[in-house]
C-alpha positions as CSV (number, residue, x, y, z in Angstrom):
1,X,-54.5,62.4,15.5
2,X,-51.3,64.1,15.0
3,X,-49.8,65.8,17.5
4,X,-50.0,69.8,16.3
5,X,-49.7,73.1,18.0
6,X,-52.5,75.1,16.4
7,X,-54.8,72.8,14.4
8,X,-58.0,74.2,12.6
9,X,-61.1,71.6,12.2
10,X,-63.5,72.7,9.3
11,X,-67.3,72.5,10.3
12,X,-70.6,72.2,7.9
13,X,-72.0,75.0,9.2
14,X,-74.8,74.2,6.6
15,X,-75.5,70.7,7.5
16,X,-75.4,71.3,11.4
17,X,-78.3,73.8,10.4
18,X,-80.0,71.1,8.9
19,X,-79.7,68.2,10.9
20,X,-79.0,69.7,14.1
21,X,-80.9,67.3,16.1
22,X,-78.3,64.6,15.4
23,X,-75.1,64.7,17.1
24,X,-72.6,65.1,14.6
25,X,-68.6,65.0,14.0
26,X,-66.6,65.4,10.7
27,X,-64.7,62.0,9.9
28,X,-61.7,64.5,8.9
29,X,-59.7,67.0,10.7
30,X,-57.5,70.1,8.8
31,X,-54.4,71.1,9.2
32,X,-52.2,74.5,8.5
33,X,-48.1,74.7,8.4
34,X,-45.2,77.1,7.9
35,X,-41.6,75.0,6.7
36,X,-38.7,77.0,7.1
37,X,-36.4,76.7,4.7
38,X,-33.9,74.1,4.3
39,X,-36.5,72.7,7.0
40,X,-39.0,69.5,7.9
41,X,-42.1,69.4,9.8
42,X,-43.1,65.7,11.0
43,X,-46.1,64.1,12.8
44,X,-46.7,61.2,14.3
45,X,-50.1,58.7,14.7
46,X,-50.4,55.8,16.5
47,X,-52.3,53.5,14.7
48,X,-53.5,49.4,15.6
49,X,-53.0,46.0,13.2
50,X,-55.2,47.2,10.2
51,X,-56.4,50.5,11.1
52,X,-56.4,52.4,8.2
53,X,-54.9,56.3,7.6
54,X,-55.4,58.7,4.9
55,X,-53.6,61.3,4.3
56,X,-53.6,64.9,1.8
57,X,-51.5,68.1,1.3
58,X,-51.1,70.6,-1.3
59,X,-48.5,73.8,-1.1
60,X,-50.5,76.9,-1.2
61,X,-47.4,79.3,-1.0
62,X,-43.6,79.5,-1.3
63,X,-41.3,78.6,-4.6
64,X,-42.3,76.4,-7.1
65,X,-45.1,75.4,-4.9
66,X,-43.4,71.8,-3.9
67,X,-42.8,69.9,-1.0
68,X,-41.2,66.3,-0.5
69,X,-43.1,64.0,1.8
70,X,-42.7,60.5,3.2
71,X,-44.3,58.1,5.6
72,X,-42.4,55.9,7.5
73,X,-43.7,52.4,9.6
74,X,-42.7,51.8,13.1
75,X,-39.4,49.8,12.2
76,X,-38.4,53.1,10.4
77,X,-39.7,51.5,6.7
78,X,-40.4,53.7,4.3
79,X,-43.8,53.2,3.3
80,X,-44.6,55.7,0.9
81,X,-42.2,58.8,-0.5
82,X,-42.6,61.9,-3.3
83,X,-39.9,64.7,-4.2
84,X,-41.3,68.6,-4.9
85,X,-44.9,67.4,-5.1
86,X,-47.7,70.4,-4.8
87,X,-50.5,68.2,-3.9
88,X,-50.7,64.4,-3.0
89,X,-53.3,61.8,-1.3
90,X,-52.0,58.4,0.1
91,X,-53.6,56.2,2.0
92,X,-52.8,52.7,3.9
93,X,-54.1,50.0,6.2
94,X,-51.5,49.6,9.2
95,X,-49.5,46.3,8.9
96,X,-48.5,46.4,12.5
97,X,-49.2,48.1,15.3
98,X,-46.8,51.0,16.7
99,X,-46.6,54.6,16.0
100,X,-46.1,55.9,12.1
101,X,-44.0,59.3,11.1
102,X,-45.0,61.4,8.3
103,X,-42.8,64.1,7.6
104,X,-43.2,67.5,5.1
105,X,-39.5,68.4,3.7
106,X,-38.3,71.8,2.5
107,X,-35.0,70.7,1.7
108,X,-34.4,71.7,-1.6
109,X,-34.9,75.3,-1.0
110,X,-32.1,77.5,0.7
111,X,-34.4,80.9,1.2
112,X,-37.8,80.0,0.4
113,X,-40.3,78.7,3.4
114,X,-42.9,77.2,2.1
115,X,-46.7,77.1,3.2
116,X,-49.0,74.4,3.0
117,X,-52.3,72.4,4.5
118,X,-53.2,69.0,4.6
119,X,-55.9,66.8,6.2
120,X,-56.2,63.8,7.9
121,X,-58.3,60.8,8.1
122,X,-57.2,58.5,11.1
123,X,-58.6,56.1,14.0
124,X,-58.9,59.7,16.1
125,X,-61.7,61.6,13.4
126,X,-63.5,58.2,13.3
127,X,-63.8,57.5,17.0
128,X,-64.8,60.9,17.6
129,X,-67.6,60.5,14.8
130,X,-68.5,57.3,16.4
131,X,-68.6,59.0,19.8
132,X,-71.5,61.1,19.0
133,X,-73.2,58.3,16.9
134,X,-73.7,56.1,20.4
135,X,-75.6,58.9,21.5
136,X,-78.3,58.4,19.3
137,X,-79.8,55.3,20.9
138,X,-83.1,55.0,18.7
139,X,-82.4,52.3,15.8
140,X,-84.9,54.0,13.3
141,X,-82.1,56.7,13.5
142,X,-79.1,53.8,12.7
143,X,-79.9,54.3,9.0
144,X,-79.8,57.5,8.4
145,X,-77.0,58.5,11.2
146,X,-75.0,56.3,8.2
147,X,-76.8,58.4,5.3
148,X,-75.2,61.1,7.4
149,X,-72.3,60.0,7.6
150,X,-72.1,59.6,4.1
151,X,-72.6,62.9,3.2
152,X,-70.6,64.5,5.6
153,X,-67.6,62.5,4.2
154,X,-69.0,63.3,0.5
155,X,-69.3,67.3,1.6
156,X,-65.8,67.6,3.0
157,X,-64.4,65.8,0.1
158,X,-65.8,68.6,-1.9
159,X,-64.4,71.0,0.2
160,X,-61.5,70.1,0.4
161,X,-61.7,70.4,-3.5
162,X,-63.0,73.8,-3.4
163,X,-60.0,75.4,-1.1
164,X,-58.1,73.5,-3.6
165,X,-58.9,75.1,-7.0
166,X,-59.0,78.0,-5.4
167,X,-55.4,78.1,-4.0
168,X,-54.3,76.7,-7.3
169,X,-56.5,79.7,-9.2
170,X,-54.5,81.9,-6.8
171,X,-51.4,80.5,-7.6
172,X,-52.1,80.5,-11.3
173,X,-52.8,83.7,-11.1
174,X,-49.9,85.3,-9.7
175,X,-47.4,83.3,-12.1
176,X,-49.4,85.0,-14.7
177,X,-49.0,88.4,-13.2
178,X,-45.4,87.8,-12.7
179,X,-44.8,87.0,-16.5
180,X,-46.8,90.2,-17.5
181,X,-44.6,92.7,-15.3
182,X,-41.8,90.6,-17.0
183,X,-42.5,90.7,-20.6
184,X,-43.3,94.4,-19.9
185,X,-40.3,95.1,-18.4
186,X,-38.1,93.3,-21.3
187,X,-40.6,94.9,-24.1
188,X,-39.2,98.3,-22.5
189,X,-35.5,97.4,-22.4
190,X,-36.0,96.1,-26.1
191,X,-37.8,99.1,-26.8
192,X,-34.8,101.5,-25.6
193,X,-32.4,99.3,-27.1
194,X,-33.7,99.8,-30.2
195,X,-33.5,103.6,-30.1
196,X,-29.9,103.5,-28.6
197,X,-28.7,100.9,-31.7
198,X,-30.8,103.1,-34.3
199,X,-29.1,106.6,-32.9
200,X,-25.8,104.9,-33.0
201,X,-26.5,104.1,-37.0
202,X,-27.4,107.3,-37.9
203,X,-24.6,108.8,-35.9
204,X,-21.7,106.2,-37.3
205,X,-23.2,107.1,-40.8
206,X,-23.3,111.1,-40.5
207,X,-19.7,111.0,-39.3
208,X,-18.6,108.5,-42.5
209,X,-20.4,110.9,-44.7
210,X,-18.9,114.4,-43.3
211,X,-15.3,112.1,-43.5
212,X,-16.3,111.2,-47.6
213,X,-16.9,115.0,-47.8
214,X,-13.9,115.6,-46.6
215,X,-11.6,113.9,-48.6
């Protein structure tokens, strides 16, 4: 699990209802961070020969809504890197045992901080799911404790999908107020300098007539 100040585990409030008389753990655990500008945020997981991490992020606020990200093995190998990415999902079975770095990077912006979330799918979340699986000692329960598990993987997966769409509908949304305020705003300086160019022809003409006149 990596190491975090404040982390935030989702629960299925729902399926605890349910199926509350089986001991029960999400496979995943959720994550919320604040990059400064100009600044990197990075965590670290210990992982054995083989184990296998997954990993996801998406920007909800801040910018263009990007980030860059990289993983890097023990022997400082970069193992997998993206530049001003909102949303990416990687994930890798551990070639050698040691501890892994994966770092969020808010370089590219001088005065913009950026906020994101991302979740996290490691040797921790399953151990604690398989934790509360030994507890169930009855074998008619073996089969659906993995039916179970199934789910709960399929339900956080959706989700996770849902708090997506709806940060991006967010996002979309304020973009498209921001170009409406700014079309307004240039429809009313077009608008004025209209007026201004079509008083300026009337008053250039009236003063060439009134000089005809004269002569």
């Amino acid at each position: 699990m990596p190491h975090l100040h404040t982390p935030s585990i989702s629960l299925f409030t729902l399926l605890v209802t349910l199926l509350s008389f089986l001991p029960f753990a999400s496979a995943f655990s959720a994550f919320g961070i604040h990059i400064r500008a100009g600044g990197r945020e990075c965590f670290y997981e210990k992982l054995k020969q083989n184990e296998r991490l997954d990993l996801s992020f998406e920007v909800s606020q801040g910018g263009q809504m990007d980030i860059d990200f990289w993983i890097s093995s023990p022997n400082g190998n970069t193992l997998y890197s993206v530049q001003k990415q909102s949303t990416t999902s990687f994930g890798f079975n551990a070639d050698q045992e040691g501890t892994y770095t994966y770092c969020f990077g808010n370089g590219m912006s001088t005065v913009t901080d950026k906020t994101l979330s991302f979740t996290v799918q490691g040797p921790d979340e399953w151990a604690k799911l398989d934790e509360k699986m030994l507890l169930e000692d009855d074998d008619s329960h073996e089969g659906l404790a993995q039916e179970i598990q199934t789910l709960a993987n399929g339900l956080e997966a959706m989700n996770d999908e849902q708090a997506y769409m709806k940060r991006r509908e967010e996002a979309h949304r304020k973009t498209a107020e921001s170009t409406n305020r700014r079309i307004l705003w240039w429809s009313l300086f077009e608008a004025l300098l209209l007026v201004g160019i079509c008083r300026f022809q009337v008053s250039y003409l009236k003063r060439f007539f009134e000089v005809k006149r004269l002569v």
